[in-house]
C-alpha positions in Angstrom: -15.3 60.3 -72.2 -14.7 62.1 -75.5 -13.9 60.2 -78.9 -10.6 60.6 -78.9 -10.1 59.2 -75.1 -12.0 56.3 -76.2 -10.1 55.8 -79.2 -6.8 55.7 -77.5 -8.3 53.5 -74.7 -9.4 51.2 -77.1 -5.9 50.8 -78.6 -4.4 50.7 -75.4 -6.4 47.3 -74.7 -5.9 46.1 -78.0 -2.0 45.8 -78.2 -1.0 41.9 -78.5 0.8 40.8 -75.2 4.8 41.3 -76.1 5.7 37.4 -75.1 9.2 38.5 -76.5 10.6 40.6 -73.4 10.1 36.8 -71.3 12.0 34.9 -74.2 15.4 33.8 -74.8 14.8 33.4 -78.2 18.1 31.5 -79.3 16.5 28.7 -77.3 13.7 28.7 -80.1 12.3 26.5 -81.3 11.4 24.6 -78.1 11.1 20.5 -77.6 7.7 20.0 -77.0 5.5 18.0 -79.4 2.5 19.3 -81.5 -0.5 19.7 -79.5 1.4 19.7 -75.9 -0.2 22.0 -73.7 3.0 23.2 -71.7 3.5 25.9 -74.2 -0.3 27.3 -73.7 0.5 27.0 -69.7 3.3 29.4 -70.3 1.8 31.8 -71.9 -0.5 32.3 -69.0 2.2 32.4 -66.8 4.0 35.1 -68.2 0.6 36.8 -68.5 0.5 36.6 -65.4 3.9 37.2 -64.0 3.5 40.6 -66.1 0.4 41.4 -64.3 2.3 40.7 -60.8 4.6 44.2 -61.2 7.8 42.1 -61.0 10.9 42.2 -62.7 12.7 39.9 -64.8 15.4 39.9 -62.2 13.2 39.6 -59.5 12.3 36.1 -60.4 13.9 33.0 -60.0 12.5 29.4 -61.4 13.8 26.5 -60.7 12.6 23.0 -62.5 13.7 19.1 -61.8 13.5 16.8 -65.3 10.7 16.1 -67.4 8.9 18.2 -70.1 7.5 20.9 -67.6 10.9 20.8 -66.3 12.1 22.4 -69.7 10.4 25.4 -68.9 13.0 27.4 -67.5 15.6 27.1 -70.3 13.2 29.3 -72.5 12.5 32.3 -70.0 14.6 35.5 -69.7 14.8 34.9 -65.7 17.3 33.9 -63.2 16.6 30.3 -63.3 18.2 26.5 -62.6 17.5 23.6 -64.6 17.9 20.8 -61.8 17.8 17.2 -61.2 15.0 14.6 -61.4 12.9 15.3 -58.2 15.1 17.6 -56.5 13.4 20.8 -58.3 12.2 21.9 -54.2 15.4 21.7 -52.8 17.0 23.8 -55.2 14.5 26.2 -54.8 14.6 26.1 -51.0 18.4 26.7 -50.9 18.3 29.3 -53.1 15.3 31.2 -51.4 17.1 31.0 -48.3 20.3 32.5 -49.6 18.1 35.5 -51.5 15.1 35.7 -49.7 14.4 38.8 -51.5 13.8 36.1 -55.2 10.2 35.6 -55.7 11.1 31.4 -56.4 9.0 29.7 -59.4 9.0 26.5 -59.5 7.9 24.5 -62.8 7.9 20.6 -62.0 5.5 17.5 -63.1 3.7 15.3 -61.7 6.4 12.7 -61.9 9.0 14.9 -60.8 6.7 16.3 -58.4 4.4 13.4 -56.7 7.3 10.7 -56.9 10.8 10.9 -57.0 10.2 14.2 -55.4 7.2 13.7 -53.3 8.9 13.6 -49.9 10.4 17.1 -50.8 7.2 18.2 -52.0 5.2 17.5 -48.7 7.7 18.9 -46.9 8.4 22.3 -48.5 4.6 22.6 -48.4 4.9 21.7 -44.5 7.1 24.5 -43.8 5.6 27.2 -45.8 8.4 28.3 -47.5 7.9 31.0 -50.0 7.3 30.0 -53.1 4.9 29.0 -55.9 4.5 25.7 -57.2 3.3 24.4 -61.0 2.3 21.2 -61.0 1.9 20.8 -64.6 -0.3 17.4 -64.9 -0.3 15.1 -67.5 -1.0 12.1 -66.5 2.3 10.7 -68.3 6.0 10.2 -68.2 6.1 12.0 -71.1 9.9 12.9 -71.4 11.2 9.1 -70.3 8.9 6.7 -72.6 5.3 7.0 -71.5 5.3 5.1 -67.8 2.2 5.6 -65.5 2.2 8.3 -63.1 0.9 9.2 -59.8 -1.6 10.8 -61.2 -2.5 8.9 -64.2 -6.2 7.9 -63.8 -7.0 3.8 -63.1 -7.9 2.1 -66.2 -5.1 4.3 -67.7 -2.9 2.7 -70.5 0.8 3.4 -70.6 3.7 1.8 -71.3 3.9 0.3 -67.8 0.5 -0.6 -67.9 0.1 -2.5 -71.0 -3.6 -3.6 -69.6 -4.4 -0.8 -67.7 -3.3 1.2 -64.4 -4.9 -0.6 -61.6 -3.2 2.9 -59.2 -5.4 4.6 -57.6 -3.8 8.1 -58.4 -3.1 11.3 -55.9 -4.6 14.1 -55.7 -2.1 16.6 -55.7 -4.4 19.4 -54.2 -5.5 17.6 -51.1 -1.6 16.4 -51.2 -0.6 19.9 -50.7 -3.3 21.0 -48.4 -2.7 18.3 -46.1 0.8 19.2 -45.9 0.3 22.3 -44.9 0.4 24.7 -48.4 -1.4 27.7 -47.4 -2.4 28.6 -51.3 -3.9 25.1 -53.1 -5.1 25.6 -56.4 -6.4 23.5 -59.6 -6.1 25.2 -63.2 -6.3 23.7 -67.1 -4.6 24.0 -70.1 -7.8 24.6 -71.7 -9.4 27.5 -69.4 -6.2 29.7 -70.0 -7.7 32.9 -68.7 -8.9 31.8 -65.5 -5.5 29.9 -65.0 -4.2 33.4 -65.7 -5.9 34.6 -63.0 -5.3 31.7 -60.8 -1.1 32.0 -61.4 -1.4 35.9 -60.8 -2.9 35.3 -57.1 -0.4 32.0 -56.6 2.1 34.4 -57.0 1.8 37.4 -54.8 0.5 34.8 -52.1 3.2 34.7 -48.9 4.2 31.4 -48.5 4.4 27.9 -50.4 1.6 28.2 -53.1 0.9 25.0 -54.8 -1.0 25.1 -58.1 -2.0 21.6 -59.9 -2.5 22.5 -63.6 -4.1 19.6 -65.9 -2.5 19.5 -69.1 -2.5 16.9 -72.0 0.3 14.6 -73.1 -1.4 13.5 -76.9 1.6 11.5 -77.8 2.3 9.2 -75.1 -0.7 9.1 -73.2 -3.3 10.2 -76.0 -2.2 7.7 -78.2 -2.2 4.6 -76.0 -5.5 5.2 -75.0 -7.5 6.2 -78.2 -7.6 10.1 -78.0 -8.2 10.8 -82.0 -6.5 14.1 -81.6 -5.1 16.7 -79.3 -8.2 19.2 -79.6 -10.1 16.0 -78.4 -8.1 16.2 -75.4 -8.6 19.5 -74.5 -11.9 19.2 -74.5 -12.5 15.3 -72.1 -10.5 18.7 -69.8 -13.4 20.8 -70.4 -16.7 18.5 -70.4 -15.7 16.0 -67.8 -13.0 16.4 -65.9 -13.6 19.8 -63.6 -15.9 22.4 -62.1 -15.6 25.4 -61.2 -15.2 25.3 -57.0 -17.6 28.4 -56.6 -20.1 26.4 -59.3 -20.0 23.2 -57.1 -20.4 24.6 -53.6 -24.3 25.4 -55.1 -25.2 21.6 -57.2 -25.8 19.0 -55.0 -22.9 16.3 -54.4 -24.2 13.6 -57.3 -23.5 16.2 -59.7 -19.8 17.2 -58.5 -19.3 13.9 -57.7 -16.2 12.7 -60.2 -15.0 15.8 -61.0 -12.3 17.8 -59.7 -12.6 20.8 -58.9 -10.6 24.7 -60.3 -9.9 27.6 -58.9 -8.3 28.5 -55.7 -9.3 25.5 -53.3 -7.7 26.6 -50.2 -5.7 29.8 -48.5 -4.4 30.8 -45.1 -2.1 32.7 -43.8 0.7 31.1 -41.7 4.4 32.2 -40.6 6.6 32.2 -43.6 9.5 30.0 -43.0 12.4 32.2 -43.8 11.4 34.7 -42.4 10.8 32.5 -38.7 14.7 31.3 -40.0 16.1 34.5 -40.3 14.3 35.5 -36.5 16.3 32.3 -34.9 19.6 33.4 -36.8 19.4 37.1 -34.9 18.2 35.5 -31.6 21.2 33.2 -31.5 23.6 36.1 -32.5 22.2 37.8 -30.0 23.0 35.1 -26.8 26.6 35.1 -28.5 26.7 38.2 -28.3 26.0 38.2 -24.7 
């Protein structure tokens, strides 16, 4: 390769990602408090949706209520700012009606795993096409600092003045239970390998479910001791996870605890609109008859 073709390949690589052309920037500045990791999941995402070849109006995301829920409202897509829990159905009706939208939905685990669990399990159950954040706190973070499904036992909140004595769900094995046939786990704090994570999530065919573990440091960091949100970030990277392709070689008393990142689980299985859109022809085709 000669100088110059380095030279230019070099620059090439080195341009700053343009997070501008994914912005509505009159939505600026956005609600989320210092240290939250929701805005370093959304960078990733629209790293990643960049890296998927589609469009701006190819795109449609769809959210319920809660902090993660907000995401939508600051993205230059076709997108639906919904009701508490009732993110999937939204999603379902509208991928149905436009089967051609690649549907994103940004929810909680609140939104997700309580008020909207039964629509969770079930979307996963048919294999609709779509991809699903789970942004994971640990928190109500939007509605006062509550216990969640997934807030760990032991847990303070302000429903839980003495601790959470919930066991809490894990939403991966949730999802691939269901019947998701992409299950994934990804950080706030290992941001390139979520990128990678959301990019596959994305171009997978069918209901892709990705957990991503975030930090809350003002409800749930205060009430139980976190000094800051850095400190956070990092209980996420020394104690919480593993990679999965790590922990398939240590033996079980070392990944025992942890939960494990990456892609967890993917099959391929009849998309659901599609197997509606077959029925629809077939019974045009008796009436026809």
């Amino acid at each position: 390769m000669s100088t110059g073709a380095a030279t230019a390949k070099k620059q090439k690589l080195s341009v700053p990602f343009d997070y501008n052309k994914y912005i509505r920037k009159n939505k600026l500045p956005h609600i989320w408090c210092p240290g939250c990791g929701h805005g370093i999941v959304l960078k990733s995402l629209l790293r990643a949706i960049d890296k998927s070849g589609l469009t701006k109006d190819q795109i449609c995301m769809v959210s319920g209520i809660g902090c993660s829920s907000r995401t939508p409202g600051y993205v230059d897509f076709n997108t639906m700012h919904t009701l508490h829990g009732r993110a999937l159905s939204y999603a379902t009706g509208v991928k149905l009606a436009k089967p051609e939208l690649k549907i994103i939905v940004t929810t909680g685990d609140g939104d997700a795993l309580a008020i909207g669990g039964n629509h969770f399990i079930h979307t996963c159950r048919r294999n609709i096409d779509m991809t699903i954040l789970v942004y994971s706190n640990a928190i109500y973070g939007m509605t006062g600092g509550q216990f969640s499904p997934t807030t760990p036992q032991g847990s303070m909140s302000t429903t839980s003045r003495y601790g959470n004595i919930e066991p809490s769900f894990d939403c991966c094995e949730l999802a691939k239970a269901a019947g998701a046939t992409f299950v994934a786990r990804g950080t706030a704090y290992h941001t390139q390998e979520l990128e990678r994570t959301l990019i596959e999530a994305v171009r997978h065919k069918g209901t892709a479910v990705v957990e991503i573990l975030d930090s809350c440091p003002i409800y749930f960091g205060r009430q139980n001791k976190y000094k800051s949100a850095s400190q956070m970030m990092e209980q996420i990277e020394k104690d919480g996870t593993i990679p999965a392709a790590q922990a398939e070689k240590l033996p079980p008393e070392e990944v025992k605890g942890k939960l494990l990142r990456g892609i967890l689980h993917r099959v391929e299985r009849p998309e659901y609109c599609e197997q509606y859109l077959k029925l629809v022809e077939k019974a045009l085709g008796k009436g026809n008859e």
